[in-house]
C-alpha positions as MATLAB code, in Angstrom:
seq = 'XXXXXXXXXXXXXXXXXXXXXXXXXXXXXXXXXXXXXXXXXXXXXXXXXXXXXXXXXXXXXXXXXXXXXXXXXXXXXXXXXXXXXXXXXXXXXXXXXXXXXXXXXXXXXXXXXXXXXXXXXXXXXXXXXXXXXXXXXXXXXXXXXXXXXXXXXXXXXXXXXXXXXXXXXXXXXXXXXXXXXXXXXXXXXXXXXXXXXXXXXXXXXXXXXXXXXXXXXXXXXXXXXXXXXXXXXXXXXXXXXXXXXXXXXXXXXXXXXXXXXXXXXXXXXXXXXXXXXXXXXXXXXXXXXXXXXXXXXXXXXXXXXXXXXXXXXXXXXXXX';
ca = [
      37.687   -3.885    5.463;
      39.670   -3.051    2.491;
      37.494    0.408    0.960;
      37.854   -1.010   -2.462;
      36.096   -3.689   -1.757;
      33.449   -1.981    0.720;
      32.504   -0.030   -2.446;
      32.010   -2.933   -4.377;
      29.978   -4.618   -2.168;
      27.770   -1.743   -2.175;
      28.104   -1.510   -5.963;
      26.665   -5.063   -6.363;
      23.746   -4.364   -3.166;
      22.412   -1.498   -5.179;
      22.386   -3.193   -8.156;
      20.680   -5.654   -6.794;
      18.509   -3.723   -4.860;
      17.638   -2.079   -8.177;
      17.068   -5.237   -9.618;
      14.474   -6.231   -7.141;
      12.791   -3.022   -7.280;
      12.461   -3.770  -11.187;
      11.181   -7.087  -10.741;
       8.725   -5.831   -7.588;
       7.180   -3.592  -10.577;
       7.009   -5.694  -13.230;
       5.079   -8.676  -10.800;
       2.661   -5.350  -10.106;
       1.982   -4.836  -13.594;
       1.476   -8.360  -14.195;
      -1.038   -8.565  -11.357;
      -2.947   -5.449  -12.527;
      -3.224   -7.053  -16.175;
      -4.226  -10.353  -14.478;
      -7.344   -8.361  -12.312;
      -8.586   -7.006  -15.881;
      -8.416   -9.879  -17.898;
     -10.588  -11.686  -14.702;
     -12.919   -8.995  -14.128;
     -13.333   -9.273  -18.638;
     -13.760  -12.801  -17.871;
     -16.380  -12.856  -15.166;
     -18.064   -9.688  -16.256;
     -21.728  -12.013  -16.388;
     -23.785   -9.456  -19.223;
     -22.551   -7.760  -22.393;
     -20.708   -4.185  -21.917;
     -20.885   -1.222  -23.993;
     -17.500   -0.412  -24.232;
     -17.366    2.583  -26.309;
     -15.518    5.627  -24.942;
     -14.402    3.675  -22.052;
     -10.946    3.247  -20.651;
     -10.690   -0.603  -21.491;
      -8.062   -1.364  -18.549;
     -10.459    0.823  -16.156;
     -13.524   -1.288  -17.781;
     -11.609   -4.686  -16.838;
     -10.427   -3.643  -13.595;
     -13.895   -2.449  -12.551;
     -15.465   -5.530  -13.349;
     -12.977   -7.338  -11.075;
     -14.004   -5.165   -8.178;
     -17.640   -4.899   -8.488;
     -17.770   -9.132   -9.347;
     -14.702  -10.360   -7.552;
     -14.222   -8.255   -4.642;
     -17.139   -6.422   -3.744;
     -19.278   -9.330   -5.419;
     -21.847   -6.563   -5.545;
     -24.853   -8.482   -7.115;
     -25.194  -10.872   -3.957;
     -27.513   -7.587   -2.715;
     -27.861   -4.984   -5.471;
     -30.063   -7.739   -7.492;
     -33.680   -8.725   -6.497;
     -32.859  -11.628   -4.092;
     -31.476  -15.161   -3.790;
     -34.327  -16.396   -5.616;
     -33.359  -14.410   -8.749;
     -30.090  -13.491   -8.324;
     -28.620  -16.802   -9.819;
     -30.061  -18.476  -13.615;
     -32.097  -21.794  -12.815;
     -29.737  -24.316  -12.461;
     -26.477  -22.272  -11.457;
     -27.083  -21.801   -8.133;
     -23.755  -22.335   -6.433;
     -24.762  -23.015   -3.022;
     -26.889  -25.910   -4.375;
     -23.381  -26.883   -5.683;
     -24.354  -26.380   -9.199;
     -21.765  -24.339  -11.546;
     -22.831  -20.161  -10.838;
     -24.435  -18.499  -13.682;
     -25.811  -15.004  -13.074;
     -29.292  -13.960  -14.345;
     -28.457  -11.131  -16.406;
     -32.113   -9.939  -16.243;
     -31.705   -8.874  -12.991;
     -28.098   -8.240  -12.533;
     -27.548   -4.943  -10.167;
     -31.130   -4.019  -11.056;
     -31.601   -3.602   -7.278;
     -34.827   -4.809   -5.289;
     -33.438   -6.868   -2.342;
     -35.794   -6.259    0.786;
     -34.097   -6.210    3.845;
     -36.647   -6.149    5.956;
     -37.812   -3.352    8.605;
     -34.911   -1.532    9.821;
     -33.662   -1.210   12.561;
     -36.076   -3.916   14.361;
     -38.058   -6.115   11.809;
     -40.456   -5.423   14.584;
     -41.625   -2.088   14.499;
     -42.749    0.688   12.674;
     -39.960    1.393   10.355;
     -39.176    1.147    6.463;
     -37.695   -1.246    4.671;
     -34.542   -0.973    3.218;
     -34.673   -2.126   -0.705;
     -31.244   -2.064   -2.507;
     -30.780    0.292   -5.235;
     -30.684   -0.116   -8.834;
     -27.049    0.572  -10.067;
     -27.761    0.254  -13.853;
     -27.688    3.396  -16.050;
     -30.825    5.127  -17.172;
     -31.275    6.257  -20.300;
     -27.774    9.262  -20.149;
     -25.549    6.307  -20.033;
     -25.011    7.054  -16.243;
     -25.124    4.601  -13.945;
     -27.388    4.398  -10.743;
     -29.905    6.290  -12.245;
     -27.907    8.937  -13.888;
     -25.306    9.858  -11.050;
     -22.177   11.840  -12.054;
     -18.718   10.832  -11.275;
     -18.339   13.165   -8.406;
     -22.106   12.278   -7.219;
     -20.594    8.239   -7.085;
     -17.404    9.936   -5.119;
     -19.487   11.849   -2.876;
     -22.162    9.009   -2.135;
     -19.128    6.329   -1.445;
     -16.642    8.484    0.363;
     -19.574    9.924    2.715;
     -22.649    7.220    2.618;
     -25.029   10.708    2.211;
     -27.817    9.001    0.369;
     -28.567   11.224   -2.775;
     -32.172    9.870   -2.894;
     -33.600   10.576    0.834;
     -35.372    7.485    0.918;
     -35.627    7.423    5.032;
     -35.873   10.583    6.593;
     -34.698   11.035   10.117;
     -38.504   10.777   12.040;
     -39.252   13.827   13.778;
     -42.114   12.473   15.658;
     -42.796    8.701   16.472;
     -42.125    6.473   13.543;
     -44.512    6.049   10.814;
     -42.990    3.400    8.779;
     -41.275    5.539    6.486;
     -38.708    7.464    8.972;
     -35.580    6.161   10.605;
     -35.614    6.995   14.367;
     -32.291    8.269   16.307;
     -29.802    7.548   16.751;
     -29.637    6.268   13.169;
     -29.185    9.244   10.529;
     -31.941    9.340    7.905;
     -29.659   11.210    5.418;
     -26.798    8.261    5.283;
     -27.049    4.870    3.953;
     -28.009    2.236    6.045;
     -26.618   -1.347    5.193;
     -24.682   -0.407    2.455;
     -21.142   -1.250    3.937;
     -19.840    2.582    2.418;
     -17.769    2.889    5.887;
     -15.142    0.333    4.224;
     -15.462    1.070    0.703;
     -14.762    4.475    1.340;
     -11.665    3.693    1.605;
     -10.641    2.861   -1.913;
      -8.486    4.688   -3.722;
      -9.988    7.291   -6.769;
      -8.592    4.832   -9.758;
     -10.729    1.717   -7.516;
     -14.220    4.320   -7.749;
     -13.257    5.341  -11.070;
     -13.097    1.654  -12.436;
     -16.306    1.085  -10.604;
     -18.036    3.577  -12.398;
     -16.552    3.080  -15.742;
     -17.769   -0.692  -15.021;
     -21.474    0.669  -14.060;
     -21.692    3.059  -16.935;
     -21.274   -0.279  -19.615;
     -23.938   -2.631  -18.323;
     -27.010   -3.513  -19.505;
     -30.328   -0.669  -18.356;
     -32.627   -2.571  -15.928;
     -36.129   -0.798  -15.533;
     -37.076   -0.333  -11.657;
     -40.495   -1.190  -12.552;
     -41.763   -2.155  -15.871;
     -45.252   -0.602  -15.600;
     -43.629    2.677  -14.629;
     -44.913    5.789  -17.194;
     -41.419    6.966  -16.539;
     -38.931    4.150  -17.841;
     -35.588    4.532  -16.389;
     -34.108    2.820  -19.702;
     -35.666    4.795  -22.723;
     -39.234    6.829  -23.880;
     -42.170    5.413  -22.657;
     -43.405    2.420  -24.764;
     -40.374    2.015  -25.713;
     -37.939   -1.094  -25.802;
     -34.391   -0.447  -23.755;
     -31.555   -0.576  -26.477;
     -29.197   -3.109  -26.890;
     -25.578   -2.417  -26.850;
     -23.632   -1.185  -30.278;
     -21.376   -3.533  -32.118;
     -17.935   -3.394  -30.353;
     -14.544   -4.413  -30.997;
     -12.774   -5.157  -27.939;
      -8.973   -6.028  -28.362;
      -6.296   -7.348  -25.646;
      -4.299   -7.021  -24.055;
      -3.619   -3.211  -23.516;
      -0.087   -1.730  -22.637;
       1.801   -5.108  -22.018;
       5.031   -5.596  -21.252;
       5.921   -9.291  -22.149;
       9.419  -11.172  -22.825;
       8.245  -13.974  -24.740;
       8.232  -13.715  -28.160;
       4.696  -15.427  -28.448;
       1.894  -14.097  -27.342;
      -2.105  -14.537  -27.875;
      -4.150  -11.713  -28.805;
      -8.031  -11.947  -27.607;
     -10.809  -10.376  -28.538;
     -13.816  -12.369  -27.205;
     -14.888   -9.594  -25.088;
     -16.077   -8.205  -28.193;
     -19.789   -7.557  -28.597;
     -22.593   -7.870  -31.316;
     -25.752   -5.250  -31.375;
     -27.545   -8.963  -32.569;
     -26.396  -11.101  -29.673;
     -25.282  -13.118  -33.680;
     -21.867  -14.748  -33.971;
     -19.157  -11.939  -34.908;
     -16.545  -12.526  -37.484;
     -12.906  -11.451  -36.824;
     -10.077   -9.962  -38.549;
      -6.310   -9.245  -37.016;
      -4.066   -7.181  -39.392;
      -0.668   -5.453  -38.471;
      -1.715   -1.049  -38.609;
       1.308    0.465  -41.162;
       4.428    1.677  -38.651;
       3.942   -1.800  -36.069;
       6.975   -4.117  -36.444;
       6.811   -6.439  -38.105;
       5.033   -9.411  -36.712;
       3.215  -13.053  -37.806;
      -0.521  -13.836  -37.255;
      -1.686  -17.495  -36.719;
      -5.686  -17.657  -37.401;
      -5.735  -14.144  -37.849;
      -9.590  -14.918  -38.170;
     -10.498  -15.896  -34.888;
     -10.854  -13.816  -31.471;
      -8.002  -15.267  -29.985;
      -5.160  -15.968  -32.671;
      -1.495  -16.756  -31.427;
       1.417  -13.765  -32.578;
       4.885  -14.094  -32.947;
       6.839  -10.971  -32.666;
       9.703  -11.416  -35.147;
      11.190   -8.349  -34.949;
      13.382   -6.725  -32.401;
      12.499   -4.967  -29.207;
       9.521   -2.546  -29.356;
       5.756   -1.752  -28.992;
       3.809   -4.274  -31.473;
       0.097   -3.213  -32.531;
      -2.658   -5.411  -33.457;
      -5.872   -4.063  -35.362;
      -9.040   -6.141  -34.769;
     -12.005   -5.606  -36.846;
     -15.524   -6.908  -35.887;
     -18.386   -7.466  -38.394;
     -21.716   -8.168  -37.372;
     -24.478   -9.981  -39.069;
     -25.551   -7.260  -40.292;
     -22.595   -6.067  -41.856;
     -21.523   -3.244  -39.197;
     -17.642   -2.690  -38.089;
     -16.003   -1.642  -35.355;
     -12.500   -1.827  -34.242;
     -10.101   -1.773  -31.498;
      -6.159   -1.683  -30.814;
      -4.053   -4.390  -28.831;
      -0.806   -2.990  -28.304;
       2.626   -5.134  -26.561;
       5.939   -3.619  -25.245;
       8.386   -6.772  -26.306;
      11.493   -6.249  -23.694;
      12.776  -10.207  -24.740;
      15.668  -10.481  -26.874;
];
């Protein structure tokens, strides 16, 4: 074969191959922002967002409701895990009961044989307590070490050391890992997976493990768990898009009231320049009328009490 054209037929393979590899990247990024904006979208309680990675907050969500669909045993049973009436499996539409939503207290029975002397195994409560940490206050290398080993942190079921007594595990099961929880497979994640997973854990709602408890997981004794600060939560994050419209959203935002929130988009000073459509609303459309470039997108939230809070959407435009 003629070497000139040998060379350009590699020329064009690695440009295409290059091409490919470009395109393989972008579809990746596209599927990442598509698992945050679902996990955002499913997420079934409000989130305290503040001082959380809002990509990480998304993409937990997706794991924890999606994948690992985490509720279906960390809540207190089929009888509560679902809202009256959204109950899928009676073919209704689901709706979660946020009152008991990873609050833990499923009873799996005697374990290992329903039969004998041997303690029940009772999902944990993943919520935070009152630190803002979730499962009761774990760190983020406590969460690593608990998932990536199955050591249980809390020593609810000894190994027995004598016949069992209803509170012991006998051998050959170990007493010091946990038993059901299917840790064998989710330690396998990667970090950023258990990182999103805890970001999502440290933003939902406290759930008290008992009520009548002196010590209250959620706040001081006699007192009443607090609700979650007005937040401004603004989308999407570090997009690349090629169209020149786009739609901004910012209905993951959240009011301390539970009251409707009133919205406001403006363009920060230095942003291209750029045209708002219903800049009142949480999810107004945007054209980008300027060249190629990274567009910015203030939101401001106001509550009915009159308290702000805002948050940044930012776009890379790569169109022409």
């Amino acid at each position: 074969m003629n070497k000139k054209l040998l060379n350009a037929l590699l020329g064009l393979w690695l440009a295409s191959s290059a091409t490919l590899s470009l395109n393989a990247q972008q579809l990746l990024d596209q599927e990442s922002q598509n698992k945050i904006a679902k996990g955002y979208q499913v997420a079934p309680v409000p989130l305290n967002a503040t001082g959380k990675d809002p990509n990480l907050l998304g993409y937990g969500s997706y794991l924890v409701n999606v994948v690992g669909e985490c509720n279906g045993c960390h809540s207190g049973g089929p009888q509560s895990e679902y809202m009256p009436n959204g109950n899928p499996y009676l073919k209704q539409y689901p709706k979660v009961n946020p009152a008991t939503y990873l609050g833990g207290g499923r009873d799996f029975g005697a374990f290992p044989d329903p039969a004998g002397p041997f303690p029940h195994i009772v999902s944990r409560n993943l919520t935070p307590d009152k630190t803002g940490l979730p499962m009761g206050g774990d760190t983020l290398q406590a969460f690593f070490n608990t998932i990536r080993t199955g050591m249980d942190m809390d020593k609810k079921h000894p190994t027995c050391q004598g016949k069992p007594d209803g509170k012991c595990l006998p051998a050959p099961f170990a007493g010091d890992l946990l038993q059901i929880m299917p840790w064998p497979a989710y330690q396998n994640m990667t970090d950023l997976d258990l990182t999103a997973i805890y970001t999502y854990l440290s933003a939902i709602p406290c759930i008290e493990d008992d009520p009548k408890a002196t010590v209250k997981r959620c706040g001081a004794p006699g007192s009443t768990t607090p609700g979650p600060a007005t937040t401004a939560v603004a989308g999407p994050k570090n997009s690349n898009v090629f169209a020149r419209q786009i739609q901004l959203d910012g209905t993951q935002s959240i009011s301390s009231d539970g009251k409707p929130l009133t919205f406001a988009w403006t363009i920060p000073s230095g942003s291209p320049a750029a045209s708002i459509q219903n800049a009142n609303t949480a999810t107004p459309l945007v054209q980008l009328v300027s060249g190629r470039g990274i567009y910015s997108f203030l939101l401001t939230v106001t509550d009915s009490a009159g308290k702000t809070a805002t948050d940044t959407a930012t776009v890379n435009f790569l169109g022409n």
